[in-house]
PDB file of N, CA, C, O and CB in Angstrom:
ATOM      1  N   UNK A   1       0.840  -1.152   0.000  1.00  0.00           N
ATOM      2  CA  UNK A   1       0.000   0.000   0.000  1.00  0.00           C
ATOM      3  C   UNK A   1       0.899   1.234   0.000  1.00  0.00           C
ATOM      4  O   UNK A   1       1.686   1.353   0.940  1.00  0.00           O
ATOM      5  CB  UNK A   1      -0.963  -0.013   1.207  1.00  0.00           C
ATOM      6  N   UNK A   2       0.862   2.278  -1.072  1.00  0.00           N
ATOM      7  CA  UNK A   2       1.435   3.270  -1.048  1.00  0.00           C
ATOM      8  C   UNK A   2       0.724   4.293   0.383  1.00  0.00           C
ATOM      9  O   UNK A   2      -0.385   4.336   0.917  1.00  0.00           O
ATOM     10  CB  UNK A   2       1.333   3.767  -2.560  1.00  0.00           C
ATOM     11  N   UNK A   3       1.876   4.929   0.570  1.00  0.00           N
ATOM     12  CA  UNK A   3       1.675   5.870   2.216  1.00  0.00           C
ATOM     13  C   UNK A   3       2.593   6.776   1.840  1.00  0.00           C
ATOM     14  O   UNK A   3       3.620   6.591   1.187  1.00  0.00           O
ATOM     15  CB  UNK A   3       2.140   5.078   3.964  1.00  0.00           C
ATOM     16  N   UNK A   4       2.072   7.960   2.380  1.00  0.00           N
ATOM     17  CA  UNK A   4       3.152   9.061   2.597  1.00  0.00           C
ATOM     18  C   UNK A   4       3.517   9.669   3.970  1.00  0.00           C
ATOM     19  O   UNK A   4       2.841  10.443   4.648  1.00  0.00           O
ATOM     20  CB  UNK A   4       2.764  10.175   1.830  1.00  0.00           C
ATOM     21  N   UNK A   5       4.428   9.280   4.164  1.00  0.00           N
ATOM     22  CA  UNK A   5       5.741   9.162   5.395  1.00  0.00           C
ATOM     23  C   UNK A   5       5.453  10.839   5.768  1.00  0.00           C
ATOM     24  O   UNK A   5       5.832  11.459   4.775  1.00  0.00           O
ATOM     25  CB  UNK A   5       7.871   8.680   4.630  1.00  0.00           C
ATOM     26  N   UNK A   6       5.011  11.659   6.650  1.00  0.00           N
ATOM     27  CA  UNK A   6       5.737  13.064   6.812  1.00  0.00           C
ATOM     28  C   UNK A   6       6.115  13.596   8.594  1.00  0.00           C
ATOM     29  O   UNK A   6       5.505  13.410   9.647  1.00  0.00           O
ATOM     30  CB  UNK A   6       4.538  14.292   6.024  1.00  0.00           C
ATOM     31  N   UNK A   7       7.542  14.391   8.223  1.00  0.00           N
ATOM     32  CA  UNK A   7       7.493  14.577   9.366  1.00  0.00           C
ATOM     33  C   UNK A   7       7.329  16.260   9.675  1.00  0.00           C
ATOM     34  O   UNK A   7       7.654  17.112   8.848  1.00  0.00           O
ATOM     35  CB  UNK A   7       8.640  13.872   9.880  1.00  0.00           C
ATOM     36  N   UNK A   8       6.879  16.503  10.751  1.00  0.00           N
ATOM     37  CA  UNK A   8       6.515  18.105  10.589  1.00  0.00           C
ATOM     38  C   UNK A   8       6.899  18.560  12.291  1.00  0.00           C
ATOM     39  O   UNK A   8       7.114  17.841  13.267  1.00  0.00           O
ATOM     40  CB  UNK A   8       4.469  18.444  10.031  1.00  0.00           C
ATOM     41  N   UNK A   9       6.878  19.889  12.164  1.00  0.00           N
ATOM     42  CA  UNK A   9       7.696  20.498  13.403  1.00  0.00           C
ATOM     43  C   UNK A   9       7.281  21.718  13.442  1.00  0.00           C
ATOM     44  O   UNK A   9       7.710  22.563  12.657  1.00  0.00           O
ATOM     45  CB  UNK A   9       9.253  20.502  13.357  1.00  0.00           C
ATOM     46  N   UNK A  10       6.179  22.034  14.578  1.00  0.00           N
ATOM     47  CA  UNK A  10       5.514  23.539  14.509  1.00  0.00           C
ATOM     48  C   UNK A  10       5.017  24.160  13.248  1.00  0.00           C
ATOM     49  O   UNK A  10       5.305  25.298  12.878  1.00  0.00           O
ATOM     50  CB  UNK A  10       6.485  24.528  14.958  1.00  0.00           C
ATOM     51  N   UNK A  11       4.189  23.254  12.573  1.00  0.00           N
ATOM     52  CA  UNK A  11       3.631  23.170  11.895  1.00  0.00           C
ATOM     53  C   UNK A  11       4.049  23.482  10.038  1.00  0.00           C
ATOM     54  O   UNK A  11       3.472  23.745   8.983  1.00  0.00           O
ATOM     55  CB  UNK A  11       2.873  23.722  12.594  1.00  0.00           C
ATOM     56  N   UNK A  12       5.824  23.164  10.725  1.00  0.00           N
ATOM     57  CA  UNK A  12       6.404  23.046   9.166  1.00  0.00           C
ATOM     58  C   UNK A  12       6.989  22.059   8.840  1.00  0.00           C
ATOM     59  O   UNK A  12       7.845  21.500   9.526  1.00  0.00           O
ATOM     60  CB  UNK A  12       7.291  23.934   8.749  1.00  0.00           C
ATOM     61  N   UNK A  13       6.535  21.644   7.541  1.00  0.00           N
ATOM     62  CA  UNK A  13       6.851  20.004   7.218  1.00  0.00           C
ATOM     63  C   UNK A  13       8.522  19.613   6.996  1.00  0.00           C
ATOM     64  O   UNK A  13       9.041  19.925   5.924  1.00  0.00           O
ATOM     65  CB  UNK A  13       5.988  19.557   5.630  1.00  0.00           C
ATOM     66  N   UNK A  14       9.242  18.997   7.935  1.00  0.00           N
ATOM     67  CA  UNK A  14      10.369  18.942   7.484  1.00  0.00           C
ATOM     68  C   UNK A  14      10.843  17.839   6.661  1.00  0.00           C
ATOM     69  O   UNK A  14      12.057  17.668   6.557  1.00  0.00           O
ATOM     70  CB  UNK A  14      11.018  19.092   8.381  1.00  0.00           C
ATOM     71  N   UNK A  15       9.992  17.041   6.042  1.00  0.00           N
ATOM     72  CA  UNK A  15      10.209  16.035   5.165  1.00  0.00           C
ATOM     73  C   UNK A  15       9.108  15.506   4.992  1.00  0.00           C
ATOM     74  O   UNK A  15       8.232  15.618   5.850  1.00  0.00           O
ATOM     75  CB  UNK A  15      11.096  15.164   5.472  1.00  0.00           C
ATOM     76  N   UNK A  16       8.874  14.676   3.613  1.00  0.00           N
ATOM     77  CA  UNK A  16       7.424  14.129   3.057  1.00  0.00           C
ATOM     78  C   UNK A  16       7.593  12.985   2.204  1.00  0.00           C
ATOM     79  O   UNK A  16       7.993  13.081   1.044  1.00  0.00           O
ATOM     80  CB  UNK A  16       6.608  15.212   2.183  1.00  0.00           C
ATOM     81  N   UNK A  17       7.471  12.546   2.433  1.00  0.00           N
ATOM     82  CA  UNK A  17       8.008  11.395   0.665  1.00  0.00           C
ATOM     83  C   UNK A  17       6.803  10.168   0.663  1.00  0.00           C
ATOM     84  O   UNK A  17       6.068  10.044   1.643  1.00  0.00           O
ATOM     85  CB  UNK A  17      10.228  10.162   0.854  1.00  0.00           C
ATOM     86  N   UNK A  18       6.685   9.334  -0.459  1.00  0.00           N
ATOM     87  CA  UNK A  18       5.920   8.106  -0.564  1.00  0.00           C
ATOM     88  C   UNK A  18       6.264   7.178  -0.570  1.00  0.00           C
ATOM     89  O   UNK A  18       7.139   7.098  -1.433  1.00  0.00           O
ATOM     90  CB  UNK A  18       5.351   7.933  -1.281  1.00  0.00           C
ATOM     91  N   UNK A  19       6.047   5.869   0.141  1.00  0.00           N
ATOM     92  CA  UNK A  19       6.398   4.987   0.234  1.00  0.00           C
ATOM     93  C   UNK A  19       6.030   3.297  -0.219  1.00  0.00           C
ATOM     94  O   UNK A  19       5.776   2.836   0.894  1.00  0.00           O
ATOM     95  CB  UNK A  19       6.472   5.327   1.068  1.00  0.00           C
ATOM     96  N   UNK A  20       5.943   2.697  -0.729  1.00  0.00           N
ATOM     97  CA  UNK A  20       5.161   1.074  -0.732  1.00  0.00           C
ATOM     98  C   UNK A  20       5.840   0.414   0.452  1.00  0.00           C
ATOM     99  O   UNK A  20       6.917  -0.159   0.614  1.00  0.00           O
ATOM    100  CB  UNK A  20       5.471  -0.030  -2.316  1.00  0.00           C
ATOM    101  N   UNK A  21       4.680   0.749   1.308  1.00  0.00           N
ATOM    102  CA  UNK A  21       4.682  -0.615   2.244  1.00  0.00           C
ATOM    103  C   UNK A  21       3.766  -1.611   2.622  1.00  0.00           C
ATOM    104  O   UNK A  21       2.573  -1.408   2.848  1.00  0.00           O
ATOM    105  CB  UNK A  21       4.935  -0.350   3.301  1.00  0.00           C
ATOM    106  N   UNK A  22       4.423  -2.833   2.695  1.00  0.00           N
ATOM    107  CA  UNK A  22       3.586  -3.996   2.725  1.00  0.00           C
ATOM    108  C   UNK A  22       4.056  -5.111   3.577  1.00  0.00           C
ATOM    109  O   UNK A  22       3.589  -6.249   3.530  1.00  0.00           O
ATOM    110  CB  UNK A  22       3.415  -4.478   1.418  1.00  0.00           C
ATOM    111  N   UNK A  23       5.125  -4.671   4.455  1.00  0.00           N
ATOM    112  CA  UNK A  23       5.008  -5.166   5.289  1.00  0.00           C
ATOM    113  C   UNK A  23       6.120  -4.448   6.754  1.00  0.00           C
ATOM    114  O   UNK A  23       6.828  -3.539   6.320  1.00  0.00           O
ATOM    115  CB  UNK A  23       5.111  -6.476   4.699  1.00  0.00           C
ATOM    116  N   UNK A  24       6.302  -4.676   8.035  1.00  0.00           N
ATOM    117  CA  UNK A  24       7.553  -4.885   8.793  1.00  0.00           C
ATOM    118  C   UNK A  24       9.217  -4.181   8.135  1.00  0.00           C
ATOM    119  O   UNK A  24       9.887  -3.150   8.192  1.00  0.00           O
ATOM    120  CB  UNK A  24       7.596  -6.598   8.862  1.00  0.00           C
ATOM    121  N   UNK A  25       9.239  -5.396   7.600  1.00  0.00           N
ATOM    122  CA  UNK A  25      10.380  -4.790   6.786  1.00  0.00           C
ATOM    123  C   UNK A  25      10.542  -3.678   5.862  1.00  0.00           C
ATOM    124  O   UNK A  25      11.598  -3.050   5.938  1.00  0.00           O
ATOM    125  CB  UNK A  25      10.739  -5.586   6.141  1.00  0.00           C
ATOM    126  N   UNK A  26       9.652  -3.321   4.982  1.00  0.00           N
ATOM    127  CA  UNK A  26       9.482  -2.091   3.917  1.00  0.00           C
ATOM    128  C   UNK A  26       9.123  -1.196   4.984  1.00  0.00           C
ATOM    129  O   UNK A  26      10.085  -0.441   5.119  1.00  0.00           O
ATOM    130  CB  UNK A  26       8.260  -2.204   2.568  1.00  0.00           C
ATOM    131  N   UNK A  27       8.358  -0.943   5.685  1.00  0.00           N
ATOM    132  CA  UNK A  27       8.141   0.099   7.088  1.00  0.00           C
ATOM    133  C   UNK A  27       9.520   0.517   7.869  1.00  0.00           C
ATOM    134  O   UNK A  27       9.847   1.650   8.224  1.00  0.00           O
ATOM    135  CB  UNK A  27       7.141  -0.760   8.354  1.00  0.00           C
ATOM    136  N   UNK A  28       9.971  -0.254   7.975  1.00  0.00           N
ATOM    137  CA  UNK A  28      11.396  -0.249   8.384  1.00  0.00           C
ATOM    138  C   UNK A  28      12.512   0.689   7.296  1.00  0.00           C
ATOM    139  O   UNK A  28      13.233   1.657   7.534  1.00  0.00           O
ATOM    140  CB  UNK A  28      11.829  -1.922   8.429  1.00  0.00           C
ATOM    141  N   UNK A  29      12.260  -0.104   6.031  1.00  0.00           N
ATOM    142  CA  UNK A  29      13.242   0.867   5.248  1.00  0.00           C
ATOM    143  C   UNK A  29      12.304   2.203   4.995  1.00  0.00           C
ATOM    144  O   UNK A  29      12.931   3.013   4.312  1.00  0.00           O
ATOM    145  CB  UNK A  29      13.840   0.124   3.646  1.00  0.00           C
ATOM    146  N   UNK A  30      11.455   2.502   5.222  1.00  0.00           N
ATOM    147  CA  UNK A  30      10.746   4.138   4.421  1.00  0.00           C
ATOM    148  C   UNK A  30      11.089   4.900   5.853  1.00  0.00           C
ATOM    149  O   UNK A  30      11.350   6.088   5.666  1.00  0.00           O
ATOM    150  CB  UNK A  30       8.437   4.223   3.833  1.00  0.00           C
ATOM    151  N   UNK A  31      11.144   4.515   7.146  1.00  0.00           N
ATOM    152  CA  UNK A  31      12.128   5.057   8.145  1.00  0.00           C
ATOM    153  C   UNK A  31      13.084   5.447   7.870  1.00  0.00           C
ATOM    154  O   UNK A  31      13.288   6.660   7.909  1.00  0.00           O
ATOM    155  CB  UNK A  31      12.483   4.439   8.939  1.00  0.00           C
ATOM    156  N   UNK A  32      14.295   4.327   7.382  1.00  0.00           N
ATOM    157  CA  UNK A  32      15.514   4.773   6.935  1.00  0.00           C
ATOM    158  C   UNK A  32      15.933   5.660   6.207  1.00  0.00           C
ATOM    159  O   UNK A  32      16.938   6.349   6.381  1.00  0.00           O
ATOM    160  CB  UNK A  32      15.940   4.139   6.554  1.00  0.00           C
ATOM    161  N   UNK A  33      15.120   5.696   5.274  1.00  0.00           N
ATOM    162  CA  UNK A  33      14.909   6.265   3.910  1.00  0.00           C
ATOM    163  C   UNK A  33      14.716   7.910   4.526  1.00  0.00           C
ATOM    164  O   UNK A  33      15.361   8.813   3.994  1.00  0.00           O
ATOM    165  CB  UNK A  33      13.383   5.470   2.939  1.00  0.00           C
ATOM    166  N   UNK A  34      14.067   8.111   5.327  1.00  0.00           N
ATOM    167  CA  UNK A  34      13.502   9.577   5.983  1.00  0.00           C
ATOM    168  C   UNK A  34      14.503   9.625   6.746  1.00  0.00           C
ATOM    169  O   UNK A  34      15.092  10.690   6.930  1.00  0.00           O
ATOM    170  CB  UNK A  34      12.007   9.751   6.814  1.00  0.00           C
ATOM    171  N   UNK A  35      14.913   8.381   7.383  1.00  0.00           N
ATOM    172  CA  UNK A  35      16.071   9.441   8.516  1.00  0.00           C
ATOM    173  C   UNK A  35      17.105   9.970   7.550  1.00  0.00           C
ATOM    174  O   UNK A  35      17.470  11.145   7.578  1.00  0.00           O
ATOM    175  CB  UNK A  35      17.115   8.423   9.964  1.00  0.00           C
ATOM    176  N   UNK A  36      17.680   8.863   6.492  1.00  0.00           N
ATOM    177  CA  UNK A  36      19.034   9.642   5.769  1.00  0.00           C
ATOM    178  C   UNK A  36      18.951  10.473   5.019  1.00  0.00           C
ATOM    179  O   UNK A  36      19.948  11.171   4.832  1.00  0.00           O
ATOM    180  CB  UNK A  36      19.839   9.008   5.070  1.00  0.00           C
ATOM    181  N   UNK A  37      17.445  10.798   4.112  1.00  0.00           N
ATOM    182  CA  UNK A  37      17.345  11.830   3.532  1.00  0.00           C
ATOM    183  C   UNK A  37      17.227  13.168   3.910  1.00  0.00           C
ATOM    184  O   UNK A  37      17.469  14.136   3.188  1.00  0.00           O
ATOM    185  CB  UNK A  37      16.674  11.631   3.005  1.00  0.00           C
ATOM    186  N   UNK A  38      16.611  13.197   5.774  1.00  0.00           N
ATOM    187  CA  UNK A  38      16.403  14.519   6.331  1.00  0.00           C
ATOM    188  C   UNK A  38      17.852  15.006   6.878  1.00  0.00           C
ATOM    189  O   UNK A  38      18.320  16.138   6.755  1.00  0.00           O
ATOM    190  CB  UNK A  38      15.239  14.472   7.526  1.00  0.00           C
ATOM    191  N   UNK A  39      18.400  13.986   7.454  1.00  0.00           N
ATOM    192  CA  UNK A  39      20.219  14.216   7.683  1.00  0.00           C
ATOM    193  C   UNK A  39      20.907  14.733   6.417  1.00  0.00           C
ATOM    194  O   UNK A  39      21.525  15.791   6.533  1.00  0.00           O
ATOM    195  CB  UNK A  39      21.120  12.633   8.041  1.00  0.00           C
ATOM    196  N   UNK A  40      20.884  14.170   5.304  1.00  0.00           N
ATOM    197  CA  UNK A  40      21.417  14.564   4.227  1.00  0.00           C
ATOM    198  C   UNK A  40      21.046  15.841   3.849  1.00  0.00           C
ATOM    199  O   UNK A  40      21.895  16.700   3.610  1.00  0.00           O
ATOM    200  CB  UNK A  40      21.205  13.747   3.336  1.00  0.00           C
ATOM    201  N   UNK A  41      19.614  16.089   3.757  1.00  0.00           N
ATOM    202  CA  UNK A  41      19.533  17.657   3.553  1.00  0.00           C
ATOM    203  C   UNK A  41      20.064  18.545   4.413  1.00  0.00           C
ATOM    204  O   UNK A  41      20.678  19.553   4.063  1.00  0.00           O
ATOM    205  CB  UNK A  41      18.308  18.090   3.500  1.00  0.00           C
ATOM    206  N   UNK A  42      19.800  18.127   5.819  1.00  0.00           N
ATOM    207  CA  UNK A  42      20.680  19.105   6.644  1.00  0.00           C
ATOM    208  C   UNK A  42      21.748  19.949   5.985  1.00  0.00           C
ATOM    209  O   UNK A  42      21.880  21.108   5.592  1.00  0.00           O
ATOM    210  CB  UNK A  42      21.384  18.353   7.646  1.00  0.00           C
ATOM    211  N   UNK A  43      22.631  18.541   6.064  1.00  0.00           N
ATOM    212  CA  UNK A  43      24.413  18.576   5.405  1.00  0.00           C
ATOM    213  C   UNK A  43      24.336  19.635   4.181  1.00  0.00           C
ATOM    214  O   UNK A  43      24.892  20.733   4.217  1.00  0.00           O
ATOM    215  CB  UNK A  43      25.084  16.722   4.592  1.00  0.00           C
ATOM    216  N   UNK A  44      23.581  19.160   3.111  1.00  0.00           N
ATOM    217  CA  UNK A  44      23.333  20.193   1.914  1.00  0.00           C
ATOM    218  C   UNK A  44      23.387  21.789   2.478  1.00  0.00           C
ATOM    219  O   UNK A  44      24.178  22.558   1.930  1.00  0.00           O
ATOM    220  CB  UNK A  44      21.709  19.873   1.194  1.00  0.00           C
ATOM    221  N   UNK A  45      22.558  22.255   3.548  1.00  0.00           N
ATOM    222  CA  UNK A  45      22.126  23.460   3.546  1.00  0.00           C
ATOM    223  C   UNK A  45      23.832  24.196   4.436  1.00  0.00           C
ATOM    224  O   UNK A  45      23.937  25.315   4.936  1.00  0.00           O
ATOM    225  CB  UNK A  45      20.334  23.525   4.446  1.00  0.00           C
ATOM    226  N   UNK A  46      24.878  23.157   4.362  1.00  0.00           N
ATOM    227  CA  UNK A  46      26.112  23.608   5.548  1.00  0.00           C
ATOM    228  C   UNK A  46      27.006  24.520   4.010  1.00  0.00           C
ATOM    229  O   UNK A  46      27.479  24.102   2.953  1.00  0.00           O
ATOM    230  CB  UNK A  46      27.365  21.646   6.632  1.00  0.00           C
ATOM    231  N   UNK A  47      26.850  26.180   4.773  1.00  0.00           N
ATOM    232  CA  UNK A  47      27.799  27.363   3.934  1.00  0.00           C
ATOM    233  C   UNK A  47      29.010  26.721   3.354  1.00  0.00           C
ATOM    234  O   UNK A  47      29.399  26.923   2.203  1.00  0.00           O
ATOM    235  CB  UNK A  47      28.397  28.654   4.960  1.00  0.00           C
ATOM    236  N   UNK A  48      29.672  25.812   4.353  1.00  0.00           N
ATOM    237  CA  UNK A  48      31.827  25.680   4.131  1.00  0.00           C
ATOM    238  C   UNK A  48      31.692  24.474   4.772  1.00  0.00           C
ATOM    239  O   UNK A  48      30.615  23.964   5.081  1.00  0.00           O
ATOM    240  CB  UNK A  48      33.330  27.044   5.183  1.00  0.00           C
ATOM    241  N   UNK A  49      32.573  24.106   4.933  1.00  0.00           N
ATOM    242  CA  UNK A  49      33.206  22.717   5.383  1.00  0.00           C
ATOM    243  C   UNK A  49      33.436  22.804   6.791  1.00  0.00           C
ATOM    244  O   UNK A  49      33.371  21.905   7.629  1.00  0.00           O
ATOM    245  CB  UNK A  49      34.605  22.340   4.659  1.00  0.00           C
ATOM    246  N   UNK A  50      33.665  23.800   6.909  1.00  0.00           N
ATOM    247  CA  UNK A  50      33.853  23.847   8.897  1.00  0.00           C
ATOM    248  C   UNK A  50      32.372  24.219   9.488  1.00  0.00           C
ATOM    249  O   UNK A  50      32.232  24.141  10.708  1.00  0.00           O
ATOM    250  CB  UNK A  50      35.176  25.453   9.626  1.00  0.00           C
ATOM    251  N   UNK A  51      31.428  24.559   8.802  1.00  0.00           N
ATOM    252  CA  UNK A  51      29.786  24.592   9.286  1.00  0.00           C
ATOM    253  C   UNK A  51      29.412  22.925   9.302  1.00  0.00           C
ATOM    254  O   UNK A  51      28.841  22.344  10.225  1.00  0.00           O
ATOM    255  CB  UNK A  51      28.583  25.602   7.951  1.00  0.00           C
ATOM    256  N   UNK A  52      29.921  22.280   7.946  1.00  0.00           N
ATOM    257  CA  UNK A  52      29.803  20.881   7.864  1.00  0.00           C
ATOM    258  C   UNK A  52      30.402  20.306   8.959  1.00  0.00           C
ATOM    259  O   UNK A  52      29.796  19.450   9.605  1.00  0.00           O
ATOM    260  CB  UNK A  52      30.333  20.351   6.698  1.00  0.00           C
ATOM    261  N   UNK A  53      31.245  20.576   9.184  1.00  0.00           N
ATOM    262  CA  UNK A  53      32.600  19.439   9.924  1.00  0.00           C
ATOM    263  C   UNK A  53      31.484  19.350  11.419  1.00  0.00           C
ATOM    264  O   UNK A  53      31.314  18.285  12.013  1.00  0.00           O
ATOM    265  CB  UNK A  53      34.924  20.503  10.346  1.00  0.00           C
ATOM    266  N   UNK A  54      30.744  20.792  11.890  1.00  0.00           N
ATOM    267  CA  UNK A  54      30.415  20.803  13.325  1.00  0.00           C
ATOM    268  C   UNK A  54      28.909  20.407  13.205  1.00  0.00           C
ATOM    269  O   UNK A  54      28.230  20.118  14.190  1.00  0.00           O
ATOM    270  CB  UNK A  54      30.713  22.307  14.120  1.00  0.00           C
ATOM    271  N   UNK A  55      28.380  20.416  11.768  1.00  0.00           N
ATOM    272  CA  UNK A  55      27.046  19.305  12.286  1.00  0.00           C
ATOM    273  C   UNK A  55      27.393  17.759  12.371  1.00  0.00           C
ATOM    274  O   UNK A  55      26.465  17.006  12.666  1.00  0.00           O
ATOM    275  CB  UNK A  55      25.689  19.338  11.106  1.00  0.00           C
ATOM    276  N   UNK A  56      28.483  17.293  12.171  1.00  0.00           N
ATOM    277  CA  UNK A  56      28.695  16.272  12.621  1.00  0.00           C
ATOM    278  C   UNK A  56      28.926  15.386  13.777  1.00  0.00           C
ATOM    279  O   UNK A  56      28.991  14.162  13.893  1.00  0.00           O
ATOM    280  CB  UNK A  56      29.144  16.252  12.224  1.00  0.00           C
ATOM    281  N   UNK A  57      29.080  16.838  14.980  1.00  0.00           N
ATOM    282  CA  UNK A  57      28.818  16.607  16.482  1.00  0.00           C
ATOM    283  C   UNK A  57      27.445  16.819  16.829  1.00  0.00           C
ATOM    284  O   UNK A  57      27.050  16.802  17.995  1.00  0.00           O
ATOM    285  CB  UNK A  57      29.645  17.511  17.365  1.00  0.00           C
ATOM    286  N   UNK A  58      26.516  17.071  15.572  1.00  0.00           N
ATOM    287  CA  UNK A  58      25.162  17.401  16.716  1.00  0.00           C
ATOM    288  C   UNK A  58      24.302  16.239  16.037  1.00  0.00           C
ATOM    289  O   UNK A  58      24.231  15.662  14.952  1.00  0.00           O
ATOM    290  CB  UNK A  58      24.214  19.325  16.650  1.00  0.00           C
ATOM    291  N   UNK A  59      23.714  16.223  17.235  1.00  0.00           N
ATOM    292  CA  UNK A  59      22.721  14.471  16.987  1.00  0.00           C
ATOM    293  C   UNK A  59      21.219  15.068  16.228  1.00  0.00           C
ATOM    294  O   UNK A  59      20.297  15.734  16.697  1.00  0.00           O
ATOM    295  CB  UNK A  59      22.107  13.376  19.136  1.00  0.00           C
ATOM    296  N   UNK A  60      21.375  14.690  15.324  1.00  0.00           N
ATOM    297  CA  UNK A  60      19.951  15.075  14.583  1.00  0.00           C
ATOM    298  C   UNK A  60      18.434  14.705  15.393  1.00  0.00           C
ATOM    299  O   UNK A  60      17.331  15.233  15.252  1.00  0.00           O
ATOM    300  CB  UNK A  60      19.940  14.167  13.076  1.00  0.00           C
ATOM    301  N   UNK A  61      18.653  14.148  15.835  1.00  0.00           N
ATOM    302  CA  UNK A  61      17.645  14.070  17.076  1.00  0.00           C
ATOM    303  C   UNK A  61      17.199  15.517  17.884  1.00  0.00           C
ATOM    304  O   UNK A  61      16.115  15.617  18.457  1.00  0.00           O
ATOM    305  CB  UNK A  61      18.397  13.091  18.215  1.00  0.00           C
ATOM    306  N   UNK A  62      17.956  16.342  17.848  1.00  0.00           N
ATOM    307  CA  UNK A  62      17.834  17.938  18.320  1.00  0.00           C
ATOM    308  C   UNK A  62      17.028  18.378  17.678  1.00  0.00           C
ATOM    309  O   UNK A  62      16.042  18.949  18.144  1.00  0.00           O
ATOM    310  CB  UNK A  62      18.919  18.874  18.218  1.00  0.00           C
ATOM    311  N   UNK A  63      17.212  18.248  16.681  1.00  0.00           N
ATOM    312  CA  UNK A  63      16.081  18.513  15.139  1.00  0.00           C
ATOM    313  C   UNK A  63      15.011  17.917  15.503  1.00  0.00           C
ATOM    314  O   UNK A  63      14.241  18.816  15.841  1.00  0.00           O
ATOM    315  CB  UNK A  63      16.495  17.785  13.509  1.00  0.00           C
ATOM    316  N   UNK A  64      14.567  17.033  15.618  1.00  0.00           N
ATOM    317  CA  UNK A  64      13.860  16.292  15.542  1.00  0.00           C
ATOM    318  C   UNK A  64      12.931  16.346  16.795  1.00  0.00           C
ATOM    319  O   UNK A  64      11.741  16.124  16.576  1.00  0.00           O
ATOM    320  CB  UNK A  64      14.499  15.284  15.244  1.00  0.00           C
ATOM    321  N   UNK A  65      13.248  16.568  17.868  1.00  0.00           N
ATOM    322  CA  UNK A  65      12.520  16.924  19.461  1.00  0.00           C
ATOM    323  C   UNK A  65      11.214  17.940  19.247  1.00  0.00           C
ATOM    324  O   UNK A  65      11.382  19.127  18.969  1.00  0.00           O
ATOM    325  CB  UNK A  65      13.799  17.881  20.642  1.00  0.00           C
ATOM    326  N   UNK A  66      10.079  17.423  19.384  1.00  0.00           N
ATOM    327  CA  UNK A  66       9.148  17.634  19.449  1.00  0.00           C
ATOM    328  C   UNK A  66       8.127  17.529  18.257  1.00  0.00           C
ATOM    329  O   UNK A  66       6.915  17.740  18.203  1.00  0.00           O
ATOM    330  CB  UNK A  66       9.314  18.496  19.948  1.00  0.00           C
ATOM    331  N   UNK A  67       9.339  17.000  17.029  1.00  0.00           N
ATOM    332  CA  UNK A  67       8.409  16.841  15.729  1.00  0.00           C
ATOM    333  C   UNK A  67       7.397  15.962  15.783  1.00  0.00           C
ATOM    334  O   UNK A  67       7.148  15.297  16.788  1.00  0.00           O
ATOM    335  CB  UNK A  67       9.098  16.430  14.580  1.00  0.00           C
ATOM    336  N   UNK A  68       6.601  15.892  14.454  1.00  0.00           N
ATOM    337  CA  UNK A  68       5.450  14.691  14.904  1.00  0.00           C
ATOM    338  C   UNK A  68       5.818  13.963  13.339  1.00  0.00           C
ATOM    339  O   UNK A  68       6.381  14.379  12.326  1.00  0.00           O
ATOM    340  CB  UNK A  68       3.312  15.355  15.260  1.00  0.00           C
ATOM    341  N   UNK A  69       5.074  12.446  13.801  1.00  0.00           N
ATOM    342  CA  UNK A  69       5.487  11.676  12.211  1.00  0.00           C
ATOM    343  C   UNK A  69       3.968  11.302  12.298  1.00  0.00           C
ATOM    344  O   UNK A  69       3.332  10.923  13.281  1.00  0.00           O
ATOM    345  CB  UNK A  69       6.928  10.055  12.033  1.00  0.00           C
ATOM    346  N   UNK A  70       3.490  11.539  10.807  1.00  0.00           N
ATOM    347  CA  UNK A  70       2.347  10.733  10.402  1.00  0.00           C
ATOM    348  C   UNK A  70       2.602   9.984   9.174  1.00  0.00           C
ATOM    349  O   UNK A  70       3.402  10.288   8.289  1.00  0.00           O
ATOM    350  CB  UNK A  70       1.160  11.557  10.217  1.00  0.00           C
ATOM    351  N   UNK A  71       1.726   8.837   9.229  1.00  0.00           N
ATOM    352  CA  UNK A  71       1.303   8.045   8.329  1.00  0.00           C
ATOM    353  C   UNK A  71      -0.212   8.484   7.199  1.00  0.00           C
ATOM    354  O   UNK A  71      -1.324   8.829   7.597  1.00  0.00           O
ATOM    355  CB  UNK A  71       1.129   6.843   9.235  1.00  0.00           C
ATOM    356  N   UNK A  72       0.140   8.358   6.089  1.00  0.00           N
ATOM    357  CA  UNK A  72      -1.528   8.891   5.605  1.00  0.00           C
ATOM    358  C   UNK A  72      -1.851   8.560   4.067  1.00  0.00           C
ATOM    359  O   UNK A  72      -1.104   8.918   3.157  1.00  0.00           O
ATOM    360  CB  UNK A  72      -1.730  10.777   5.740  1.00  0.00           C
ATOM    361  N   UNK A  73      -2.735   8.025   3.921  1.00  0.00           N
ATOM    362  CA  UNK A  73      -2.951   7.298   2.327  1.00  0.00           C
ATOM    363  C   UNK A  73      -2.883   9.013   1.628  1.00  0.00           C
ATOM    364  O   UNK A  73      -3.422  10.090   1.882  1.00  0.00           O
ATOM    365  CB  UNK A  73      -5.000   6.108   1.988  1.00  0.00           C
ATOM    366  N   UNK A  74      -1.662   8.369   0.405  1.00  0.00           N
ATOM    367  CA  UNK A  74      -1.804   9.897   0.133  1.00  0.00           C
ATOM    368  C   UNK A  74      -3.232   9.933  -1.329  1.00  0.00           C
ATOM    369  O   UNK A  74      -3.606  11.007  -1.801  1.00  0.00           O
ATOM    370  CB  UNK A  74       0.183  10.640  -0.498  1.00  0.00           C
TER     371      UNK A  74
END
C-alpha cells in the first residue's frame, strides 16, 4: 500500500516522501529512507566545510525533538 511518510515540526513540514509498504520490513526501510534523507539535507544546507565538519557533532535528534510523524494514504 502506497503511504506518505511526513514529518513536521511547529507546523512546518520537514520532510514528506511516498512509500510502498507492505510489510515490517518495507516500514522499516521508508524510516531509513527519511532518517538519511532529512540528515542529508541538513548537510546540503552547511555554507563551508567547517559549518559541515560541526554538524557532525550534533545528533539530529535535536532537530527532531518535538516533531510529529504521520502516516496517511496519500
Amino acid at each position: 500500500m502506497n503511504v506518505k511518510l511526513r514529518i513536521r515540526k511547529h507546523g512546518a513540514t520537514l520532510f514528506a516522501n511516498t512509500y510502498d509498504i507492505t510489510d515490517p520490513e518495507s516500514f522499516g526501510h521508508a524510516c531509513a529512507d527519511a532518517w538519511y534523507r532529512f540528515r542529508m539535507a541538513r548537510h546540503e544546507r552547511a555554507a563551508n566545510v567547517g559549518e559541515l565538519m560541526d554538524m557532525q557533532k550534533m545528533n539530529i535528534l535535536d532537530d527532531m525533538e518535538g516533531a510529529e510523524i504521520s502516516i496517511v494514504k496519500p
